[in-house]
C-alpha positions as CSV (number, residue, x, y, z in Angstrom):
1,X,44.4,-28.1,14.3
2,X,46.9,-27.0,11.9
3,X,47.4,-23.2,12.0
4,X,46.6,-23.4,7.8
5,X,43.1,-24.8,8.8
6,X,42.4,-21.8,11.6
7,X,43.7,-19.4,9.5
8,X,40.7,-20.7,7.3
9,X,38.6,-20.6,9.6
10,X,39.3,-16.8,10.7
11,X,39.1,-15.9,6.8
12,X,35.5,-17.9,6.3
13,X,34.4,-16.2,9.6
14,X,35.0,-12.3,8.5
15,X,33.4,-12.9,5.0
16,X,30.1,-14.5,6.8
17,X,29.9,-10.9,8.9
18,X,27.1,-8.5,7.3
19,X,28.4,-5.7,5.7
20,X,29.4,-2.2,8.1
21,X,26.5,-0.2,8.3
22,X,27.0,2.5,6.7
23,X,26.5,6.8,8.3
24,X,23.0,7.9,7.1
25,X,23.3,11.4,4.8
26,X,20.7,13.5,3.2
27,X,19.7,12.4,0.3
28,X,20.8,13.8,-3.3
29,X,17.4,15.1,-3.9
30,X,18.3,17.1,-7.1
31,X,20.1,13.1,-8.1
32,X,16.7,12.0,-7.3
33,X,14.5,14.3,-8.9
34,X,16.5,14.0,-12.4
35,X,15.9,10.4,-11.5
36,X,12.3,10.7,-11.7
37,X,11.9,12.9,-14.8
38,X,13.7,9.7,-16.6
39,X,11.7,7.0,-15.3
40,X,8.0,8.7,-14.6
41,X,5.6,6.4,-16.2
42,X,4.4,9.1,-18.6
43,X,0.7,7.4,-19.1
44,X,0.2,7.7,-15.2
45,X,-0.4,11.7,-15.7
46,X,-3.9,12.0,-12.9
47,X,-4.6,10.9,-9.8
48,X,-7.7,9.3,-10.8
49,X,-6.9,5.8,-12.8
50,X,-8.0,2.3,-12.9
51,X,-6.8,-1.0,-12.0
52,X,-6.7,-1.9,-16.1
53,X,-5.4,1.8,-16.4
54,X,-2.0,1.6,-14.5
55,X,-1.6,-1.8,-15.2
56,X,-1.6,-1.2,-18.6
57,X,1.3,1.0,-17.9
58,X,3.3,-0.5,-15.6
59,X,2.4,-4.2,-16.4
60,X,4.3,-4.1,-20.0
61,X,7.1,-2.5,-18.2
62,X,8.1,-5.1,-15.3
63,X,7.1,-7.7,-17.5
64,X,9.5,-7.2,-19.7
65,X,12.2,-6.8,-17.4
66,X,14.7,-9.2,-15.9
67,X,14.9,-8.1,-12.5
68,X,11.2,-7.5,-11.4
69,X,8.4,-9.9,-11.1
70,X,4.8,-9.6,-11.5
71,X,2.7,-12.2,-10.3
72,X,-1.3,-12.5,-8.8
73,X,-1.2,-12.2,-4.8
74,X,-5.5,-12.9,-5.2
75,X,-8.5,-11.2,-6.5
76,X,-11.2,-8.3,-4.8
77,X,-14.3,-8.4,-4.1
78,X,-15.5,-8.1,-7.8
79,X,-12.8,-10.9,-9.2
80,X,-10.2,-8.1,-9.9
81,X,-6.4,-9.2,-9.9
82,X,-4.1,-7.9,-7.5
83,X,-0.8,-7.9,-8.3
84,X,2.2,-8.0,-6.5
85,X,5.7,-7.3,-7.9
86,X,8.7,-9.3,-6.1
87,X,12.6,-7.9,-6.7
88,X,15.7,-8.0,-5.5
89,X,16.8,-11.7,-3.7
90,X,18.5,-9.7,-0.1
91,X,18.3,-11.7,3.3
92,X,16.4,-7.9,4.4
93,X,12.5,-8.1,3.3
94,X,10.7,-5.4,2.9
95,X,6.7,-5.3,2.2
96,X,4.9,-2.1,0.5
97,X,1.4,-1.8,-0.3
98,X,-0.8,1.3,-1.6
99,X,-4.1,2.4,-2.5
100,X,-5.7,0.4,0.2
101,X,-8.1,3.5,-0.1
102,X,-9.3,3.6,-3.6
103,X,-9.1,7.2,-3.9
104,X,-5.8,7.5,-2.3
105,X,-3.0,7.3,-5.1
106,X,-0.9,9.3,-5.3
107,X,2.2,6.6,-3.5
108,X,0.9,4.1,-6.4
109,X,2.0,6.3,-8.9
110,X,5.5,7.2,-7.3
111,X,5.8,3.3,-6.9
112,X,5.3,2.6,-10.8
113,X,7.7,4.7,-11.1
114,X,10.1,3.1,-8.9
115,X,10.1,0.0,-10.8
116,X,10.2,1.2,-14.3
117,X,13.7,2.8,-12.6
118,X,14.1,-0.8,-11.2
119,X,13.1,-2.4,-14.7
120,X,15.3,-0.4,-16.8
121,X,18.0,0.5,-14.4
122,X,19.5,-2.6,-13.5
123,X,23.1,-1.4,-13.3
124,X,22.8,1.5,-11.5
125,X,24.3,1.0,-8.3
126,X,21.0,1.8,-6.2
127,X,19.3,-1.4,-8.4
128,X,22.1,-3.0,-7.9
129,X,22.0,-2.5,-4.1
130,X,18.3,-3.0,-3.7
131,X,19.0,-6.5,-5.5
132,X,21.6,-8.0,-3.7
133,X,20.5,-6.3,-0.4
134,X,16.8,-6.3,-0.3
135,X,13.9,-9.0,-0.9
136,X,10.8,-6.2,-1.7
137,X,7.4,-7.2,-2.8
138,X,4.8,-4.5,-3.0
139,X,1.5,-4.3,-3.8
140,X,0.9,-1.0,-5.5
141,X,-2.8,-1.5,-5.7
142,X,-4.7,-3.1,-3.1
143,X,-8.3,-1.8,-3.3
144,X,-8.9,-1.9,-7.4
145,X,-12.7,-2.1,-6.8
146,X,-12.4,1.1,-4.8
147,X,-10.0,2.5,-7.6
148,X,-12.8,2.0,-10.2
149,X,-15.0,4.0,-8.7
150,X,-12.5,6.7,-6.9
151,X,-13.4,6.0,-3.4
152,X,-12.3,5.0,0.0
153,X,-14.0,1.9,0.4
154,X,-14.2,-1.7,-1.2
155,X,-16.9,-2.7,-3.2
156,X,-18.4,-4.2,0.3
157,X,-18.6,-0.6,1.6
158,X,-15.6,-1.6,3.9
159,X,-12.3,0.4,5.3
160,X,-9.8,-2.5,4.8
161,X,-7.9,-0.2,7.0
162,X,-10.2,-1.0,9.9
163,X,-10.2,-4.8,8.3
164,X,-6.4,-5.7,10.0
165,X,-8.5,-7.6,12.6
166,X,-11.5,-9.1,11.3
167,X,-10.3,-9.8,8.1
168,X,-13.5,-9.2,6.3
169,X,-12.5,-8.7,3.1
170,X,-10.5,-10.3,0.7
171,X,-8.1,-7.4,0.2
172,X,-7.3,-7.5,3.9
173,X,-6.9,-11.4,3.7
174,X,-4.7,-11.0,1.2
175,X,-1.8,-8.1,2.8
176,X,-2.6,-10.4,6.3
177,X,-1.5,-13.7,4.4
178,X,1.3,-11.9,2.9
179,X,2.9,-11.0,6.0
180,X,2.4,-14.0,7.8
181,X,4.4,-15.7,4.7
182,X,6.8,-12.9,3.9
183,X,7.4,-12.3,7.5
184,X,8.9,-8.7,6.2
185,X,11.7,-7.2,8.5
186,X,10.1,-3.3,7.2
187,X,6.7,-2.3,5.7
188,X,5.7,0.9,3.9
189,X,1.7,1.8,4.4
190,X,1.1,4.2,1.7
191,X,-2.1,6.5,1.7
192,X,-3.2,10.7,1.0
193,X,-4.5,12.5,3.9
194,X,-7.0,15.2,4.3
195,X,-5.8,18.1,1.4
196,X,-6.6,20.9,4.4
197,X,-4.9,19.2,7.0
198,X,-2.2,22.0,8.4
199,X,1.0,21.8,10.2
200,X,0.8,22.1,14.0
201,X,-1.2,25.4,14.5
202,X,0.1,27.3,11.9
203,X,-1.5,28.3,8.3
204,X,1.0,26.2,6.7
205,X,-0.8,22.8,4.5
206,X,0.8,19.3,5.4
207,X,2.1,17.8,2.4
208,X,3.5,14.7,3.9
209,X,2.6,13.2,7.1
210,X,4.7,10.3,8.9
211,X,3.8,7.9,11.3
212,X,5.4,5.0,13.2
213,X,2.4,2.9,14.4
214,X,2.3,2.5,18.1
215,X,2.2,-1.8,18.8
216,X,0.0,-1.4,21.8
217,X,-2.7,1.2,23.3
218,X,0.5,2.7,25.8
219,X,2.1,3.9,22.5
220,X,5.6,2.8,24.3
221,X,8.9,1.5,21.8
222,X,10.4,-1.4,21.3
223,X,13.3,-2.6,18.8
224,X,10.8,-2.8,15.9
225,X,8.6,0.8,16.4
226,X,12.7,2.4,17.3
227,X,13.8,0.8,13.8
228,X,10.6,2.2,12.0
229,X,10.9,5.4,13.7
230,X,14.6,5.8,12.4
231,X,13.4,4.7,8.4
232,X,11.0,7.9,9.7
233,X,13.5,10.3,10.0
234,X,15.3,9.0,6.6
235,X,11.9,9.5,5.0
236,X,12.0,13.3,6.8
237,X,15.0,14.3,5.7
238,X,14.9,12.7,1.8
239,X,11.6,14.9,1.4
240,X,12.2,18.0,3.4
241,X,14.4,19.8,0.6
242,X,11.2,19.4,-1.2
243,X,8.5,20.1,1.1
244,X,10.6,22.1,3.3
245,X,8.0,22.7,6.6
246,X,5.0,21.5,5.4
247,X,6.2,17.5,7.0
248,X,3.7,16.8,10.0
249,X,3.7,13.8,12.0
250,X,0.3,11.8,12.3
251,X,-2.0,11.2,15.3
252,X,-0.7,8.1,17.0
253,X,-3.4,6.3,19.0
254,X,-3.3,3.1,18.8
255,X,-5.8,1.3,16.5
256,X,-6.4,-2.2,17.1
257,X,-8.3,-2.6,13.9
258,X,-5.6,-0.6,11.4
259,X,-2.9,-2.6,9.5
260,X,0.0,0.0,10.2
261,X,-0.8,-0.7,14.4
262,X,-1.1,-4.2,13.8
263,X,1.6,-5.0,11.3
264,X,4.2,-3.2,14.0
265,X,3.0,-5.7,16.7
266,X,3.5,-8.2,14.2
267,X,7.4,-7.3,14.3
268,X,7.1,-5.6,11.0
269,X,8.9,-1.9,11.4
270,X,6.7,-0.2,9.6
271,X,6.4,3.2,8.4
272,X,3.0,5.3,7.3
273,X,3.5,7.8,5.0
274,X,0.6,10.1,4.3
275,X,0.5,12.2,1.2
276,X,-1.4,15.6,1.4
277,X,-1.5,18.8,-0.5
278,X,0.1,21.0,-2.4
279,X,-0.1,23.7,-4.1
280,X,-1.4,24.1,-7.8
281,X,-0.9,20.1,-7.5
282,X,-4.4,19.3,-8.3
283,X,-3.3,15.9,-9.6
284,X,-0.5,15.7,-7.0
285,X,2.9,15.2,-9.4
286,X,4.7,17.0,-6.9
287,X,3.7,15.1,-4.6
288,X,4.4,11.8,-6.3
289,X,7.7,12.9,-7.1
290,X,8.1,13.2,-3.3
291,X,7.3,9.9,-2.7
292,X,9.8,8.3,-5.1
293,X,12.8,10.1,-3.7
294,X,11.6,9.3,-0.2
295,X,10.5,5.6,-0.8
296,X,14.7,5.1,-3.2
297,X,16.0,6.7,0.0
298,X,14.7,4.7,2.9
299,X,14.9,1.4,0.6
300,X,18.5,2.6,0.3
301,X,19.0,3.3,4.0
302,X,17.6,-0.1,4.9
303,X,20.3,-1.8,2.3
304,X,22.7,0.3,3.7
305,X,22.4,0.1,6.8
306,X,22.7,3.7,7.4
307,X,19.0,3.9,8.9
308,X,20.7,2.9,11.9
309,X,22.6,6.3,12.4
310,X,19.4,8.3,12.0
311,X,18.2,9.8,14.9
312,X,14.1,9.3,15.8
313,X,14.3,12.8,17.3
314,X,14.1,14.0,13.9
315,X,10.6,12.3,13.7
316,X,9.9,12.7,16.9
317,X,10.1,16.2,16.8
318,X,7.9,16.9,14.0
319,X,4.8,19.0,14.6
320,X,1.3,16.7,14.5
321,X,-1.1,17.3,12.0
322,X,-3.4,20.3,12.5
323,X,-7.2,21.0,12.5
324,X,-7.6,21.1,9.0
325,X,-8.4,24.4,7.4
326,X,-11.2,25.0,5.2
327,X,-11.2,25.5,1.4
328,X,-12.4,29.3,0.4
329,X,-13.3,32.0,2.2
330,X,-14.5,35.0,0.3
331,X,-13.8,38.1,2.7
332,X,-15.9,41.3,3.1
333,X,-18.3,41.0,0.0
334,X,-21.8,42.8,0.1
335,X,-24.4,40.2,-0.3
336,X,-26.8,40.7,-2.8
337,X,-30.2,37.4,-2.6
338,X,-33.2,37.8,-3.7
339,X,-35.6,39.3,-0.8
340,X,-33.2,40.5,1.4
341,X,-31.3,44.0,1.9
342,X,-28.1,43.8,0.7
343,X,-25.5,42.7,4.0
344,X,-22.0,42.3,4.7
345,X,-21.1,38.7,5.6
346,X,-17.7,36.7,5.1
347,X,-18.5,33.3,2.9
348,X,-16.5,29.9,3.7
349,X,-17.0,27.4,0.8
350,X,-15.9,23.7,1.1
351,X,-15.7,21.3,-2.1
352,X,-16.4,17.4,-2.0
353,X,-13.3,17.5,-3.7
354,X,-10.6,19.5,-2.6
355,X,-7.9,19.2,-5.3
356,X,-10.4,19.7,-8.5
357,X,-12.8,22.4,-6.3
358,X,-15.7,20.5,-7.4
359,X,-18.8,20.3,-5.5
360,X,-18.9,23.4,-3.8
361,X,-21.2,24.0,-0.7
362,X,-21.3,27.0,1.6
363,X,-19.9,26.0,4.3
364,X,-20.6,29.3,7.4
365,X,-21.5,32.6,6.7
366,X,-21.2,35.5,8.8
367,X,-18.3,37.1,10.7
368,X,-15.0,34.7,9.6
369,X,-12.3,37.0,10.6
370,X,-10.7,34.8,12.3
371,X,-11.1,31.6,10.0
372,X,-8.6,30.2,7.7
373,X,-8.8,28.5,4.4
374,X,-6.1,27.2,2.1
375,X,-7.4,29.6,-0.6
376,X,-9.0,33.4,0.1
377,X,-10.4,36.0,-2.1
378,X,-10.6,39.4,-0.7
379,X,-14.0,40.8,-2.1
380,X,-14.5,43.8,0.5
381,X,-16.1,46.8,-2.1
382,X,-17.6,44.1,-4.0
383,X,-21.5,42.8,-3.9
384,X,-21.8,38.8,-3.6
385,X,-25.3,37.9,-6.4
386,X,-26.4,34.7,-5.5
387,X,-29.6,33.4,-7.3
388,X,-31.1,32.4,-3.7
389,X,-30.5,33.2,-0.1
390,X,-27.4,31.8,1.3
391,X,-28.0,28.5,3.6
392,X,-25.0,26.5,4.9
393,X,-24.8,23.1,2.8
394,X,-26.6,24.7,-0.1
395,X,-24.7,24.1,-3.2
396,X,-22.4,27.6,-3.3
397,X,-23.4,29.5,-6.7
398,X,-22.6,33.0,-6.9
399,X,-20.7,35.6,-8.9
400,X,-18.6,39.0,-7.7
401,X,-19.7,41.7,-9.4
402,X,-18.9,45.8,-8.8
403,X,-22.2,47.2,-8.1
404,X,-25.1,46.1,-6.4
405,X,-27.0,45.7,-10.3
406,X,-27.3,42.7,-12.0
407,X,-26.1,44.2,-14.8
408,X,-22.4,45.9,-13.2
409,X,-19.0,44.0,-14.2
410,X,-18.5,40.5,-12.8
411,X,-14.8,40.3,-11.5
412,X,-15.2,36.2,-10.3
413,X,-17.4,33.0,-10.7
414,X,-18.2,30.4,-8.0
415,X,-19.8,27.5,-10.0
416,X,-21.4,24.4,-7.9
417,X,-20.7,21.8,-10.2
């Protein structure tokens, strides 16, 4: 051969080698928080929307675009179109999905948000990475029967989170046919955890929980749980200037019957990122905006590369989640029911739902010293009215007042509803 043609040869051979990967770095968080205040879908403003509700928002908006595309991946339960959204044409796939859990939204909202930035971003150079590097499809809404009515379940009263393996459901069909086509090198489970959850055994709330799914019941690594335990510690550090020490890492027993356990035997690395509390977030935008900066930093560390210079010790080392605390104590009152002396006694409350405090039951009453609750109002010199004796699980209805009368100053309101 000619020394023209090897030369050739040597030239075609280093532009067919991948791109250097590339040192992972903290993120820019206050780049990425600026980011968000331009590209927040603005009609996403609760955590408690429909399936017509956010695709109202969001569906004009990668419509419209050139770089993202909607299409139907299949319908629920009650005939209601899941969509996915495809971008970016990279020889790296990667496969979100969200709100599996109908009451579990807060990663939807961060996602619309993602591609409106996606949508009307195109030049900047992290859409422009994403889009050469990346092949992403994501489901931001897999359970909209569940979403219609706020809760966890579908409209067959099933976990499609415990559906990875009987495939039950059509929403679980559809995320298991998805993967066996995609065949996606990473995967994002998105859900919101238990509001009281804590870090470790401290008093501290967890706002985000990680999690790379163990493939097998003797939780051991391989290439693919080592690769998702890397994206891990990306997602750790993108989010800790934001939720500095309140980052937990979930409990991880294997599940043969959850899609995060399942799709890492599958060879998807795949990352679970749990989304807690916060507070005064009642409608979690902090939280959302958490979730965007982690989800553009990981998607860029994948594109990159530079996931591969993380170090899993950073997620390895984070503490577990904690027993979860409970919602309101009221300390030291005098309580004042009709037929009884008035007694000291300690008064834990819990709500059916956390974030708005609605549906407030006593929880324990007696001696809780030594309890904890994420919120506590210290009532010692003040008399507890309640219209009937106090009974745990009876709805919690009382008022704070001064004086033992009926009549003295109210200083605070507990209202069941």
């Amino acid at each position: 051969m000619r020394a023209s043609g090897i030369i050739l040869l040597l030239a075609l051979s280093a532009c067919a080698r991948p791109p250097r990967a590339e040192t992972f770095r903290p993120a820019d968080t206050g780049e990425l928080t600026r980011l968000h205040d331009r590209y927040r879908v603005p009609a996403i403003a609760r955590r408690e929307f429909t399936h017509v509700e956010l695709w109202s928002a969001l569906g004009p908006v990668v419509d419209a675009a050139g770089g993202p595309e909607r299409d139907e991946a299949g319908r629920s339960a009650e005939g209601r179109p899941i969509y996915r959204i495809r971008y970016g044409s990279g020889p790296t796939r990667v496969l979100l999905w969200s709100q599996m859990h109908g009451n579990e939204s807060t990663a939807t909202m961060a996602l619309a948000d993602v591609f409106r930035f996606l949508a009307e971003a195109p030049d900047d150079p992290r859409a422009r990475r994403l889009a050469e590097r990346l092949t992403i499809e994501a489901v931001p809404m897999l359970n909209p029967d569940g979403a219609e009515r706020f809760q966890r379940r579908n409209a067959m009263a099933i976990d499609i989170n415990r559906d990875a393996r009987a495939l039950s459901t059509p929403e679980a069909r559809i995320l298991r046919g998805m993967q066996q086509r995609f065949r996606p090198d990473f995967g994002f489970n998105l859900h919101d955890q238990d509001v009281r959850a804590r870090v470790g055994s401290s008093d501290r709330l967890a706002a985000i929980a990680l999690l790379a799914p163990p493939f097998s019941p003797g939780r051991e690594d391989n290439a693919v749980r080592l690769r998702a335990k890397r994206v891990a510690a990306v997602v750790r550090g993108a989010a800790e200037p934001l939720v500095a020490g309140h980052i937990t890492r979930y409990d991880d027993t294997y599940n043969p019957r959850a899609f995060g356990d399942l799709m890492q035997s599958w060879g998807t690395s795949t990352v679970l990122i749990e989304s807690g509390g916060w507070r005064d977030d009642p409608e979690k935008q902090h939280l959302r905006r958490v979730n965007f900066v982690a989800l553009l930093t990981a998607l860029d560390a994948i594109a990159t590369g530079a996931y591969v210079s993380a170090d899993p010790a950073s997620y390895e080392t984070l503490p577990e989640n904690g027993r979860p605390v409970n919602d309101l104590l009221v300390r030291g009152p005098m309580v004042v029911v009709p037929g009884l002396e008035p007694y000291r006694a300690d008064v834990m409350v819990q709500f059916a739902d956390a974030l708005a405090k609605r549906g407030a039951r006593v929880a324990e009453v007696g001696d809780l010293a030594d309890a904890a609750a994420r919120d506590t109002v210290e009532a010692a010199g003040l008399f507890l009215h309640a219209p009937q004796p106090l009974a745990v699980d009876r709805p919690a209805a009382f008022v704070l007042r001064r004086g033992r009368d009926t009549a003295s100053a109210a200083v605070w309101r507990m209202d069941a509803n």
